[in-house]
PDB file as gemmi writes it, atoms N, CA and C in Angstrom:
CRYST1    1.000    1.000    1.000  90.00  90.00  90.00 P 1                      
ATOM      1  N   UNK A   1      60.094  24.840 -14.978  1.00  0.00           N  
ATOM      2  CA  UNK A   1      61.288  25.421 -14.430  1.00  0.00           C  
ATOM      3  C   UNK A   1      62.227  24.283 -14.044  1.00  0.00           C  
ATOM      4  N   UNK A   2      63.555  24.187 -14.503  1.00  0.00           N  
ATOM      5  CA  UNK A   2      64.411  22.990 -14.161  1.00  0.00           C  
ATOM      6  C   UNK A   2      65.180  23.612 -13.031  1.00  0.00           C  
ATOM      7  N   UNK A   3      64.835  23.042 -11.478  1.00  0.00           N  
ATOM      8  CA  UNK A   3      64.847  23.550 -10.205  1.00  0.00           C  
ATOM      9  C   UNK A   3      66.289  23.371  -9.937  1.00  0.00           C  
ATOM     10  N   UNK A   4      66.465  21.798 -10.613  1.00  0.00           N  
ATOM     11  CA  UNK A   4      67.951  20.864 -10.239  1.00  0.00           C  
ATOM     12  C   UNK A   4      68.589  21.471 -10.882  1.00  0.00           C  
ATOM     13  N   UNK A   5      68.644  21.988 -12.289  1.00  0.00           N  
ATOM     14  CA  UNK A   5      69.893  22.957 -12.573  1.00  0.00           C  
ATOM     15  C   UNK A   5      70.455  23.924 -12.343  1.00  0.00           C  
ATOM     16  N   UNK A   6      69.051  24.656 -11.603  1.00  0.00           N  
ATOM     17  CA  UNK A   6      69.320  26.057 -10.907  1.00  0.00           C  
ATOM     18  C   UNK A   6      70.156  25.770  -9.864  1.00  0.00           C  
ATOM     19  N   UNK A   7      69.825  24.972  -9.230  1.00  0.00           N  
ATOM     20  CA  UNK A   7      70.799  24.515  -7.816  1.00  0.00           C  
ATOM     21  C   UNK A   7      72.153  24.220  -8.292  1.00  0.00           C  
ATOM     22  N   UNK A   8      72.338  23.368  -8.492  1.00  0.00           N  
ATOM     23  CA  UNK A   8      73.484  23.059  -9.459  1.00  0.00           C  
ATOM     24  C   UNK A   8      74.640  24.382  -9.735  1.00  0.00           C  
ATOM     25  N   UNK A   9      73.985  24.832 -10.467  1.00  0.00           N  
ATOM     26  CA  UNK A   9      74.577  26.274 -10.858  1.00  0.00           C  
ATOM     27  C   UNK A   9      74.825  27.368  -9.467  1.00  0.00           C  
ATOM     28  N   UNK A  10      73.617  26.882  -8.489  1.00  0.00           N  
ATOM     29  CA  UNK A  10      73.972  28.065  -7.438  1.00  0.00           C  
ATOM     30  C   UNK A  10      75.209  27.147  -6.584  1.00  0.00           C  
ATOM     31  N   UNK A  11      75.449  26.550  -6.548  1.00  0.00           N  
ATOM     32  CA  UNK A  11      76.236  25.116  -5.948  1.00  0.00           C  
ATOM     33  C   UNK A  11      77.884  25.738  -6.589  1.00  0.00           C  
ATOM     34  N   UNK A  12      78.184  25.865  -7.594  1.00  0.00           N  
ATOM     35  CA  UNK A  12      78.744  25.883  -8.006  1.00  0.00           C  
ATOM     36  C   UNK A  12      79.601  27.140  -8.767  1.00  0.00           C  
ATOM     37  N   UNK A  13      78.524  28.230  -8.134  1.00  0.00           N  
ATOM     38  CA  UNK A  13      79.079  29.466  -8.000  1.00  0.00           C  
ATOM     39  C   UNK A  13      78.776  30.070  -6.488  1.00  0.00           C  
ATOM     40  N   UNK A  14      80.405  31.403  -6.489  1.00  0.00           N  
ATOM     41  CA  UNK A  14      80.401  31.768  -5.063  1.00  0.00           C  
ATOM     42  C   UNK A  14      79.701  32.990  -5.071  1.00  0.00           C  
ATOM     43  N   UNK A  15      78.338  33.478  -6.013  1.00  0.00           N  
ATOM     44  CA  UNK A  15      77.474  34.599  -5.830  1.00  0.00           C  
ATOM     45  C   UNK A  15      76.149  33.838  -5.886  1.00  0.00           C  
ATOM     46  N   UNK A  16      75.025  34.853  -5.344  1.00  0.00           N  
ATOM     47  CA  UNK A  16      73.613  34.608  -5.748  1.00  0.00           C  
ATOM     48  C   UNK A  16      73.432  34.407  -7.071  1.00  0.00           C  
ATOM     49  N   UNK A  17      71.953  33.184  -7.145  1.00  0.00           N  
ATOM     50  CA  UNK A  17      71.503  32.950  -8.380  1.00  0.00           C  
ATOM     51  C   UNK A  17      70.746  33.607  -7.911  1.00  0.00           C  
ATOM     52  N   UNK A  18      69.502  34.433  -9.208  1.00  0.00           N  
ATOM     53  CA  UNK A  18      68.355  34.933  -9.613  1.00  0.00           C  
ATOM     54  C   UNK A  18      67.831  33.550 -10.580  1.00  0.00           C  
ATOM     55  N   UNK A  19      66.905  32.384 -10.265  1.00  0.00           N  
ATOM     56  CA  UNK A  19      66.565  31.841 -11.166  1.00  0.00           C  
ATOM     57  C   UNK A  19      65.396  32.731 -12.186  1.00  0.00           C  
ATOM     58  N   UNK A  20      66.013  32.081 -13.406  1.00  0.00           N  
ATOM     59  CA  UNK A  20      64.717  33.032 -14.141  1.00  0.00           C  
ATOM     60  C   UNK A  20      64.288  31.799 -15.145  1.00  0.00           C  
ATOM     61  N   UNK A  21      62.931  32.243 -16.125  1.00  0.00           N  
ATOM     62  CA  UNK A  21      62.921  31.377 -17.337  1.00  0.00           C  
ATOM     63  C   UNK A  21      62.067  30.337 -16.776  1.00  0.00           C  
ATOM     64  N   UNK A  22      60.517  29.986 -17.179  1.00  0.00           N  
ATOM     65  CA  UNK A  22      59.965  28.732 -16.705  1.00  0.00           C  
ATOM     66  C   UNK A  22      59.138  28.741 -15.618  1.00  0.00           C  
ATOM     67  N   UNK A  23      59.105  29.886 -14.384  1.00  0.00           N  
ATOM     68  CA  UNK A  23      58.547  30.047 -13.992  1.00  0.00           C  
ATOM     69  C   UNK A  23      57.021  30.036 -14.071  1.00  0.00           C  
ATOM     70  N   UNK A  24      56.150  29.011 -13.757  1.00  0.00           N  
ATOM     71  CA  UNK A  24      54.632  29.228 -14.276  1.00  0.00           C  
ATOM     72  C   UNK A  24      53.468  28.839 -12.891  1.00  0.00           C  
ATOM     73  N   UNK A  25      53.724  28.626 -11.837  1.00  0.00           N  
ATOM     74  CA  UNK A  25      52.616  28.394 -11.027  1.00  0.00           C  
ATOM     75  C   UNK A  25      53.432  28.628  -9.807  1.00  0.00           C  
ATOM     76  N   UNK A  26      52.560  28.679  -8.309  1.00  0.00           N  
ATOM     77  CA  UNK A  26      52.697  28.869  -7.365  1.00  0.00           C  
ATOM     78  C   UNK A  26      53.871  27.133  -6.336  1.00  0.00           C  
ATOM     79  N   UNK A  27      53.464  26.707  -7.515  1.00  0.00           N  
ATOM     80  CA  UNK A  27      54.122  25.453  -6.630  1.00  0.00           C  
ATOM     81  C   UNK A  27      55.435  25.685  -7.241  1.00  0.00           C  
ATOM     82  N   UNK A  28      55.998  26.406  -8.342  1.00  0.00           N  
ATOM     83  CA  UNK A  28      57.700  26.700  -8.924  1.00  0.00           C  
ATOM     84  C   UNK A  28      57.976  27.782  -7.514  1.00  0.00           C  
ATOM     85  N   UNK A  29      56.978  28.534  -7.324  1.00  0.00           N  
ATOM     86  CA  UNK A  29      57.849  29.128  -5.886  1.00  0.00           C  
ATOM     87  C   UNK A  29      57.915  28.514  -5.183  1.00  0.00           C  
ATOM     88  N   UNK A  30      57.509  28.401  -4.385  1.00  0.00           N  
ATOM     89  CA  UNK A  30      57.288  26.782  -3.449  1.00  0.00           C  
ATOM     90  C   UNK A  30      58.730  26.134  -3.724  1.00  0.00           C  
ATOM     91  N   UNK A  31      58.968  25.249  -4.889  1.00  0.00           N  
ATOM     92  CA  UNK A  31      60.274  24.411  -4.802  1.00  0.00           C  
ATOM     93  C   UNK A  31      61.509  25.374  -4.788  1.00  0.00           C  
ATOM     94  N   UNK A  32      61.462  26.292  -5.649  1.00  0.00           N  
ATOM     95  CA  UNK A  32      62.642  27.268  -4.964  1.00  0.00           C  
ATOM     96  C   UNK A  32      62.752  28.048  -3.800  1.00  0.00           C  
ATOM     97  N   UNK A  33      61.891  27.945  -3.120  1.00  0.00           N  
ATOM     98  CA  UNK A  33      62.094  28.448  -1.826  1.00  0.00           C  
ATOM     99  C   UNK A  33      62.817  27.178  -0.722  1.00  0.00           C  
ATOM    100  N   UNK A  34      62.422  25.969  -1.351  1.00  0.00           N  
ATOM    101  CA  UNK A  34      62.769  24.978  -0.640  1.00  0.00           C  
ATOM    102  C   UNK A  34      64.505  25.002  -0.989  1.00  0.00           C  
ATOM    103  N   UNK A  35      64.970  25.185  -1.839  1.00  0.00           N  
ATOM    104  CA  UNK A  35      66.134  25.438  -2.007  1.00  0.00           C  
ATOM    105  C   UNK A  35      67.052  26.421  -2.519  1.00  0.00           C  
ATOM    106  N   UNK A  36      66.542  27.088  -1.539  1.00  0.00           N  
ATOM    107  CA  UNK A  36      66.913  28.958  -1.031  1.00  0.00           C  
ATOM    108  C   UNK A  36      68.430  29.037  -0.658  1.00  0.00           C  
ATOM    109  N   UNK A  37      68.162  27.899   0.361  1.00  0.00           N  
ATOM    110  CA  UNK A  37      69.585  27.550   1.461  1.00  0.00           C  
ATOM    111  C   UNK A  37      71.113  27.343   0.640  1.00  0.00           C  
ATOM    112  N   UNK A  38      70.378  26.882  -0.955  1.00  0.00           N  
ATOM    113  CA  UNK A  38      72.014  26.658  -1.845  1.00  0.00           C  
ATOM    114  C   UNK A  38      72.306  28.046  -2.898  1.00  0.00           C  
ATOM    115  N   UNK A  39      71.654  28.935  -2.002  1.00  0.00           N  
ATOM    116  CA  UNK A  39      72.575  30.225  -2.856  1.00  0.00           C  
ATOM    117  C   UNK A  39      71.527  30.967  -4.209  1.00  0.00           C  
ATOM    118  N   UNK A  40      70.069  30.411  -4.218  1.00  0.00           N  
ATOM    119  CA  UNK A  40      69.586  30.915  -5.085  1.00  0.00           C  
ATOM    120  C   UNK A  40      68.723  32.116  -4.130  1.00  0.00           C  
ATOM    121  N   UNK A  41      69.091  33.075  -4.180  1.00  0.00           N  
ATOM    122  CA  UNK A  41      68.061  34.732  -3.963  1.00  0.00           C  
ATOM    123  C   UNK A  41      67.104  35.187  -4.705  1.00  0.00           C  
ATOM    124  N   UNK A  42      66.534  34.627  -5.460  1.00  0.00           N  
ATOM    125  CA  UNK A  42      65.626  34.869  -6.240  1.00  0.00           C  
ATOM    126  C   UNK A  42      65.258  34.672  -7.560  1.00  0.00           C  
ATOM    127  N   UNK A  43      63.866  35.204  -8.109  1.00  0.00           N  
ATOM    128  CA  UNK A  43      63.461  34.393  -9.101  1.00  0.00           C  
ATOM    129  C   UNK A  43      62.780  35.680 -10.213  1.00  0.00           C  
ATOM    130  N   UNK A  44      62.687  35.449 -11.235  1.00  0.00           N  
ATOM    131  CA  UNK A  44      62.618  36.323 -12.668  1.00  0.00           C  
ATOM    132  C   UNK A  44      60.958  35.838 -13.084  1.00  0.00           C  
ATOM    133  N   UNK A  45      60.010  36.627 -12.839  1.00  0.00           N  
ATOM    134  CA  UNK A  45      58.716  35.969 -13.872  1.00  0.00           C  
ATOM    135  C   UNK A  45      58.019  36.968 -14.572  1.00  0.00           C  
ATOM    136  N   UNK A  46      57.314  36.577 -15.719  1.00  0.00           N  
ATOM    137  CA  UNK A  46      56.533  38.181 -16.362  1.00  0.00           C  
ATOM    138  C   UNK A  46      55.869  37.306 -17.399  1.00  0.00           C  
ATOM    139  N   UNK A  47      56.264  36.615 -17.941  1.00  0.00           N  
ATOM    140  CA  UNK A  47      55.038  35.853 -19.154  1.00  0.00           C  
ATOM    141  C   UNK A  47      53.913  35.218 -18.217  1.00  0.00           C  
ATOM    142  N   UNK A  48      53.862  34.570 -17.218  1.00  0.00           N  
ATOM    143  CA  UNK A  48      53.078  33.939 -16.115  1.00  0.00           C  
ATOM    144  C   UNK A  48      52.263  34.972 -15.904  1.00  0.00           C  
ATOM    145  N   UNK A  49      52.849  35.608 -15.188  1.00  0.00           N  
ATOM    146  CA  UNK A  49      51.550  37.185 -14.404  1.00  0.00           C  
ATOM    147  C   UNK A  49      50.993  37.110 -16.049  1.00  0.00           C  
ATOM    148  N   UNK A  50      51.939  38.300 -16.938  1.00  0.00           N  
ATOM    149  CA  UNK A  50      50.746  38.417 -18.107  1.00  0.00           C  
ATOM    150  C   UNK A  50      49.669  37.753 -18.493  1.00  0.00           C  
ATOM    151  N   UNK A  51      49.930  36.415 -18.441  1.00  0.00           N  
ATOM    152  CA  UNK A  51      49.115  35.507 -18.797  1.00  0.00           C  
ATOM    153  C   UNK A  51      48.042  34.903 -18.053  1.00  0.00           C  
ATOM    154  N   UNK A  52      48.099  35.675 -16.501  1.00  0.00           N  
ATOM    155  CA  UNK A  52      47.141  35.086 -15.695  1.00  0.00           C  
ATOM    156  C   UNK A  52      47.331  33.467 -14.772  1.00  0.00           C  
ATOM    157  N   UNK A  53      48.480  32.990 -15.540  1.00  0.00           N  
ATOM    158  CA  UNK A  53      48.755  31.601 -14.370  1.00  0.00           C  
ATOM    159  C   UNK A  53      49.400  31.689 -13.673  1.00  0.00           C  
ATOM    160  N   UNK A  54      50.029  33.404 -13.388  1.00  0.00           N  
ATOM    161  CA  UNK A  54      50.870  33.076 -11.690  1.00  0.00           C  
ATOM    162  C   UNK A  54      50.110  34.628 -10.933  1.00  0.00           C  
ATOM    163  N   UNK A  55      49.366  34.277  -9.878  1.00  0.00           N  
ATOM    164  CA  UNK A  55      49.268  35.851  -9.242  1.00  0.00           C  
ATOM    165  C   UNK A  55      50.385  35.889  -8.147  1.00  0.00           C  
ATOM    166  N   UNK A  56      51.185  37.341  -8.594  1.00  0.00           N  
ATOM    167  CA  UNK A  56      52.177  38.011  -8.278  1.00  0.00           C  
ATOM    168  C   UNK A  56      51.924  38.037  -6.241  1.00  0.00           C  
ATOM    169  N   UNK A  57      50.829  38.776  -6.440  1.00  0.00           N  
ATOM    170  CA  UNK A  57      50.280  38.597  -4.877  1.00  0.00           C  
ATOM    171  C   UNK A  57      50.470  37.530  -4.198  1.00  0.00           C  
ATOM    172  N   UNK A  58      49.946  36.884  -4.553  1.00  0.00           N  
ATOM    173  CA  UNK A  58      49.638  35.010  -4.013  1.00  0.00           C  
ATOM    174  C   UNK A  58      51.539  34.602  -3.873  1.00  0.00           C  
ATOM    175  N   UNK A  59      51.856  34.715  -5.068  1.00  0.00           N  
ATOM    176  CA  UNK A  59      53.790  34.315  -5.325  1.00  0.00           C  
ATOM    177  C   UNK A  59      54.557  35.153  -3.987  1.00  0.00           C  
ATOM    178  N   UNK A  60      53.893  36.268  -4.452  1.00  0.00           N  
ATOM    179  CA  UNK A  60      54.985  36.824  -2.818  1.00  0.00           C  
ATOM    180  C   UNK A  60      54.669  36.257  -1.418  1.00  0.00           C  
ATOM    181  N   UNK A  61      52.959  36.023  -1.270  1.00  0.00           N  
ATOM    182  CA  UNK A  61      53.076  35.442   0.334  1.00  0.00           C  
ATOM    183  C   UNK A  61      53.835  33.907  -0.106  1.00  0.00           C  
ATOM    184  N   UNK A  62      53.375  33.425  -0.695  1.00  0.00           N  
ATOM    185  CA  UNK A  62      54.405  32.160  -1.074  1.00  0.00           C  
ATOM    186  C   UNK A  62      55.567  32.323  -0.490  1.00  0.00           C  
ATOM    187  N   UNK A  63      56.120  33.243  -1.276  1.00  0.00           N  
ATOM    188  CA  UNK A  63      57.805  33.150  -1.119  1.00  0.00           C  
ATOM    189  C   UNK A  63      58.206  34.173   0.475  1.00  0.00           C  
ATOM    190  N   UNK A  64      57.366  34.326   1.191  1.00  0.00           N  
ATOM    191  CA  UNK A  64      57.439  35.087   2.702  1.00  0.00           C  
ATOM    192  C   UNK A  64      57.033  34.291   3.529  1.00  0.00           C  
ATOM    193  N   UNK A  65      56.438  32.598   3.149  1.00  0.00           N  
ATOM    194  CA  UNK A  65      56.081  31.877   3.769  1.00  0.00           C  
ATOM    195  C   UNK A  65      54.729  31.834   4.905  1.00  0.00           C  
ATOM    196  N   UNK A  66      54.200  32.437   4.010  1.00  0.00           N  
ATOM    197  CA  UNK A  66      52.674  32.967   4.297  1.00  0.00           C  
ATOM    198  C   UNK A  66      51.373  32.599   3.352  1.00  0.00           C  
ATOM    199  N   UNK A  67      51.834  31.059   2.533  1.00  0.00           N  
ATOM    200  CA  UNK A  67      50.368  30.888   1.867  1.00  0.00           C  
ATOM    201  C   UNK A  67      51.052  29.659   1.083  1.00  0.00           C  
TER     202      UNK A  67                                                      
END                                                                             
């Protein structure tokens, strides 16, 4: 997931980003949560879950700051 472009882009527009695309482990939530504060609201994943390298469960306490 390229974190710095997402920012970038939320930086540089006056609405919420949804980052999507690239998403694959618990530590990609993790860094976008760390940079929440520049306008990104959220994040897009579904090949990860399918595939078993991101649990959805685990990603949400992640991103509620609970794991």
């Amino acid at each position: 997931m390229n974190i710095e472009a997402t920012v970038r882009l939320a930086q540089a527009l006056t609405v919420p980003v949804i980052a999507s695309g690239g998403m694959t482990s618990l530590e990609d939530v993790r860094k976008l949560c760390e940079v929440e504060s520049e306008g990104i609201t959220g994040c897009i994943t579904g090949r990860a879950i399918y595939e078993g390298k991101l649990d959805f469960a685990q990603a949400l306490k992640v991103a509620a700051g609970e794991g």
